[in-house]
C-alpha positions in Angstrom: -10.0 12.2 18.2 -10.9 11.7 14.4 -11.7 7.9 13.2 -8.6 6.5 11.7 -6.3 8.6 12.7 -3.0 8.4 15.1 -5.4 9.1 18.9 -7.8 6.2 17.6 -4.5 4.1 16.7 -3.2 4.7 20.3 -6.4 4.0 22.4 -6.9 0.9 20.2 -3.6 -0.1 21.4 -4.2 0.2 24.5 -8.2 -1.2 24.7 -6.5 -4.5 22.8 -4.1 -4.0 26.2 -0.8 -3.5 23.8 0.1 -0.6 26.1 -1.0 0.1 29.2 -2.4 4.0 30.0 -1.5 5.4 33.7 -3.6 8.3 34.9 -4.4 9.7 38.1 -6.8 11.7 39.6 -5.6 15.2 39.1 -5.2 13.7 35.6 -8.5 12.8 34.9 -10.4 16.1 37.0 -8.1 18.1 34.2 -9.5 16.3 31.4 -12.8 16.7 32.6 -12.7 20.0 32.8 -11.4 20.8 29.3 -13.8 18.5 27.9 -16.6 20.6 29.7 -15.3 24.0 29.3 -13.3 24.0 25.9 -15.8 20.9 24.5 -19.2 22.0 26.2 -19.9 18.0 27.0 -22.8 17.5 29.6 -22.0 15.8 33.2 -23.3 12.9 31.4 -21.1 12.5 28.5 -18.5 13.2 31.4 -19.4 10.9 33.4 -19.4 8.2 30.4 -15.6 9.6 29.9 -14.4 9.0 33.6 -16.2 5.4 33.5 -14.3 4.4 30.0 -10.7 5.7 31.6 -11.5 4.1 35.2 -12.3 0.6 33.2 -9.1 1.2 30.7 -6.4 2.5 32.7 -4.2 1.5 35.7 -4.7 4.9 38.6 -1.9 5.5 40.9 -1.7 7.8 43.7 1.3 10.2 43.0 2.0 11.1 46.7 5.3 13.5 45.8 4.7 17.2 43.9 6.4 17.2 41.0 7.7 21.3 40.4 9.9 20.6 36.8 8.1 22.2 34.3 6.2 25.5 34.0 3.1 24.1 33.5 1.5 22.5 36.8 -0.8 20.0 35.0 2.2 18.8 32.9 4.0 18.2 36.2 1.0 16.0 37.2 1.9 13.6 33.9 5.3 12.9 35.2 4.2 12.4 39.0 1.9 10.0 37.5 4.1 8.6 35.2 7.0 7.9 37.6 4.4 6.5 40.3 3.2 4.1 37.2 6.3 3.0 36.3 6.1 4.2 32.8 8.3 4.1 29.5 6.8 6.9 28.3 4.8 9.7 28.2 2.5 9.9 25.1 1.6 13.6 24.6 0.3 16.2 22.1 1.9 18.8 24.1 4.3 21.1 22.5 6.6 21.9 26.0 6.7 18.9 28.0 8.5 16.9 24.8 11.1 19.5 25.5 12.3 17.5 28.2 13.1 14.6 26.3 13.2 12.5 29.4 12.7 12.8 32.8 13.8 10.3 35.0 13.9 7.5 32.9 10.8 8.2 31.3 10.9 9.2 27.5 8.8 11.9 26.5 7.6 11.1 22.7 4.8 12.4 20.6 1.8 10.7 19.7 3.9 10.2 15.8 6.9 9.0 17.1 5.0 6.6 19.4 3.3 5.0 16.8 5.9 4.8 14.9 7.8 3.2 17.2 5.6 0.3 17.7 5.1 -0.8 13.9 6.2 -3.9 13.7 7.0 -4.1 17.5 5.1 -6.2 19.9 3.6 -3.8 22.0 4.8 -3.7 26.2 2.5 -3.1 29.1 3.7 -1.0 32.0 5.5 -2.7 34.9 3.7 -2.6 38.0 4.6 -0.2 40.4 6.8 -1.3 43.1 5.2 -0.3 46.6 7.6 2.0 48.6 7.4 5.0 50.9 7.0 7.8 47.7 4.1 6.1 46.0 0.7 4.1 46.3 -1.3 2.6 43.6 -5.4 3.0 43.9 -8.3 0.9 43.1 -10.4 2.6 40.1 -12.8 2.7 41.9 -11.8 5.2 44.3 -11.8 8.3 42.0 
């Protein structure tokens, strides 16, 4: 993420709780592991990481496999989006936009987010409705 630009817009978004960011554990254990193979950051600076998302973001529990898109990690963003309720999925990703939507959840880049939300009051997620499918989790708990 560079300093003024469009990933720094988004998180401040959300840390000022304009948005609301839904992850889940699969989600997070990928990030991780990018930022420690692809970024060579320390178990430190990762642990830092999962302590900033678990304070920031709302975790749910996707208990349904997702099979939609080639990718299997992508397919973990829309379990967890569909478990959290979501509006949309943020992404950088050049495939999963492809789908446009996905079950009533838009799939927009980062761009056409923040576009989107000049001069818009921002919207938090719902919160998920309990049933059978899906469970929300404490933070704490990953």
């Amino acid at each position: 993420m560079f300093p003024g630009g469009r990933g720094e817009a988004a998180l401040r978004r959300i840390v000022e709780e304009q948005d609301q960011l839904v992850l889940s554990k699969p989600i997070v254990d990928e990030l991780l592991g990018i930022l420690s193979r692809k970024f060579s950051r320390d178990a430190e600076e990762l642990a830092h990481v999962a302590v900033f998302l678990s304070d920031l973001a709302l975790f749910v529990r996707p208990r349904r496999r997702l099979r939609v898109v080639k990718d299997d990690p992508d397919n973990r963003i829309l379990e967890c989006a569909l478990t959290g309720r979501a509006e949309a999925i943020v992404t950088g990703d050049r495939a999963l936009p492809a789908l446009g939507e996905y079950r009533g959840v838009r799939v927009i880049g980062l761009r056409e987010f923040l576009e989107g939300c000049e001069g818009a009051a921002g919207k938090r997620a719902p919160e998920p409705r309990p049933d059978e499918q899906y469970d929300r989790i404490d933070a704490q708990t990953i």
